[in-house]
N, C-alpha and C positions, 0 to 999 in steps of 0.2 A: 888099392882095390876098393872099389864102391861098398860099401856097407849101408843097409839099409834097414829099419826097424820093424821090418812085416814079421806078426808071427804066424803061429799058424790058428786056420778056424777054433782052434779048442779054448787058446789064449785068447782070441778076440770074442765068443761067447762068455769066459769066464768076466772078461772086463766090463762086457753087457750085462749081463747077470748082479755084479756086482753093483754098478753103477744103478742100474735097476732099483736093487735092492735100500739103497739109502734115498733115489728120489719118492719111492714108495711110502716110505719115513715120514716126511718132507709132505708130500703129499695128506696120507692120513692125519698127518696131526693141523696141517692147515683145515682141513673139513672139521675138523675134530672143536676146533676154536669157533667156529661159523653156525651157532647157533640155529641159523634161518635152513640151512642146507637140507635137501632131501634124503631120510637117512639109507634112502636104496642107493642113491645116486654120489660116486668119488669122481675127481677128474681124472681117474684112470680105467676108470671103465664106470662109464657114464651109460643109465639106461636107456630104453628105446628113445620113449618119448624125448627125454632130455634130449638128447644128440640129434634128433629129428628138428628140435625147436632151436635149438643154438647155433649160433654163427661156427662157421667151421673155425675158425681162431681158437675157440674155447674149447673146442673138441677134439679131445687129445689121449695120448697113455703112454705108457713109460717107454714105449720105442721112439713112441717123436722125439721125447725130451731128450733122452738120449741119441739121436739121430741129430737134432740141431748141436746139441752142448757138444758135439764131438768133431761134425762137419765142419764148425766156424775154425776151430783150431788147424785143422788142418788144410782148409780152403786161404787161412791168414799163412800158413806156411807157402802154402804153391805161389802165393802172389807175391813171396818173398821172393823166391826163387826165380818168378817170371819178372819180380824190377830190377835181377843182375844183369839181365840179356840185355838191355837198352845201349850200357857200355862197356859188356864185354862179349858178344856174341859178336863171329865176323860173317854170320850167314844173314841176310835177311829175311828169310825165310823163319830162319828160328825165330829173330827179332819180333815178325809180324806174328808168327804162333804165343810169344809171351805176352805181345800186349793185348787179341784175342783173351788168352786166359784171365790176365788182369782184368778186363772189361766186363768178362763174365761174372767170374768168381766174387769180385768185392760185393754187388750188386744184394747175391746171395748170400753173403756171409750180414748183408745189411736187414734183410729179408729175416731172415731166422733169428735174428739176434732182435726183431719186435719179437715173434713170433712168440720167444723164451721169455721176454716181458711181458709180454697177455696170459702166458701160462703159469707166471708167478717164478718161473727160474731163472731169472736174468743174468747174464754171463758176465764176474766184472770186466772192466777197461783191460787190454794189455795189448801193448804192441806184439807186431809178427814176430821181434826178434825172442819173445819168449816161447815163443815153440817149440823149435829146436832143442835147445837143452833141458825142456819140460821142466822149470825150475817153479812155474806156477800154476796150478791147478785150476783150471776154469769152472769148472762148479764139481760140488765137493762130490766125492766118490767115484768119479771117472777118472779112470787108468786109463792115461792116454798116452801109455808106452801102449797099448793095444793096439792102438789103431793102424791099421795095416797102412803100409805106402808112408808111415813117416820116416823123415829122412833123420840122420843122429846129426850133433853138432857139429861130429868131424866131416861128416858129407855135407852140411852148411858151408862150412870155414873152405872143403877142398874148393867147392863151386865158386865163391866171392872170388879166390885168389886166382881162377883159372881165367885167362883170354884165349879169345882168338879161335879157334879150330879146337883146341884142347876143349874149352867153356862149352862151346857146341856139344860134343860128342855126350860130355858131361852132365850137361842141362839136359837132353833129351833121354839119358839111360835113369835119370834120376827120377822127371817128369811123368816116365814112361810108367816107372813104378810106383810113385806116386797118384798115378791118376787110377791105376789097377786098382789099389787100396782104397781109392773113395767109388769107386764102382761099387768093389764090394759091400763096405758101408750102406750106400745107397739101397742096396739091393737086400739088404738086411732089412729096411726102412720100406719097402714097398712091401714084402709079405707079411711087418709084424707091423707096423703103423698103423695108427686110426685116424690119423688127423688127412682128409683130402689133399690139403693143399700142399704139404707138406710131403706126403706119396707122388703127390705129380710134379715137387722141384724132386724129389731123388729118382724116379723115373726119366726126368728131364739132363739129368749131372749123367746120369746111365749112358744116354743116347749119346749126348755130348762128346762126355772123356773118351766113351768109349772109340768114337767117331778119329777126335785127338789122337787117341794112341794108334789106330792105323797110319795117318799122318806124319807122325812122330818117328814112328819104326821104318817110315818109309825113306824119311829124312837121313835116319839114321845108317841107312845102309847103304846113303850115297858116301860114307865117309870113310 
């Protein structure tokens, strides 16, 4: 039986909250060391003028940060999942929806992974395969058993070992709920974010997946 790691809204505020809470840390004590710095103005909430004058890169607050350091991880998951389908999917259909999402997804996970090194939180090195088992923390204080739509490592392992028809039905009930959980995320990221650019790639992932999971569901009920 599919097992999958969504909790609910309370558990994914508290892990925002949290995570919040230490890049806030992180944040303060970098201004704090910055002598020149304007003493109204953090980069979590930066004043008018400031953010009027600054390139949007620079202008940011604790949902962005939280919104990239979160996305990447689980956008390196999905494209784990969508480079099974190449030799174990027997639909083409599926096939062509994986490497769609591959196409998309690395792009942005490339994207925000500057975006967290102009804002001083750069995420270290790790491949996809660390995901799944959350064995390594992408920047300190985010719980990313939070993150709705991650898959456990037993729903990793079921997927890798599945072909054929089985792989299909699989990748799409997984994908399906996987792309729900980075909606959500997204959509945390459009009403509390300040950074532009960064509101219009999670408005963008919105329109997207959300687009996907009709596709997906539709796919899915031919089987």
């Amino acid at each position: 039986m599919l097992r999958t790691s969504m909790l609910s809204s309370t558990t994914w505020r508290r892990g925002l909250l949290a995570g919040a809470a230490v890049t806030a840390t992180l944040v303060l004590s970098a201004c704090g060391d910055d002598t020149s710095s304007d003493p109204g103005m953090s980069h979590g909430g930066m004043t008018a003028t400031a953010a009027a004058s600054a390139p949007a890169s620079t202008t940011f607050n604790d949902a962005d940060v939280m919104f990239a350091g979160m996305m990447i991880p689980h956008h390196r998951q999905a494209v784990e999942m969508a480079a099974l389908a190449d030799g174990s999917a027997a639909s083409s259909e599926v096939k062509d929806l994986a490497a769609k999402i591959k196409a998309a997804q690395q792009p942005e996970i490339d994207t925000m992974s500057q975006w967290l090194a102009a804002w001083g939180h750069p995420m270290p090195a790790m491949g996809a395969s660390a995901m799944p088992g959350m064995g390594a923390s992408a920047m300190p204080g985010m719980d990313h058993s939070a993150m709705p739509g991650v898959m456990s490592q037993a729903d990793m392992d079921k997927l890798a070992k599945a072909k054929g028809a089985a792989f299909d039905k699989q990748f799409l009930t997984m994908m399906i709920s996987h792309h729900e959980g980075a909606v959500t995320m997204a959509q945390q990221e459009v009403t509390q974010g300040g950074n532009p650019d960064a509101k219009e790639l999670a408005q963008k992932i919105i329109t997207d997946q959300q687009a996907e999971i009709t596709t997906m569901k539709g796919l899915l009920a031919k089987r």
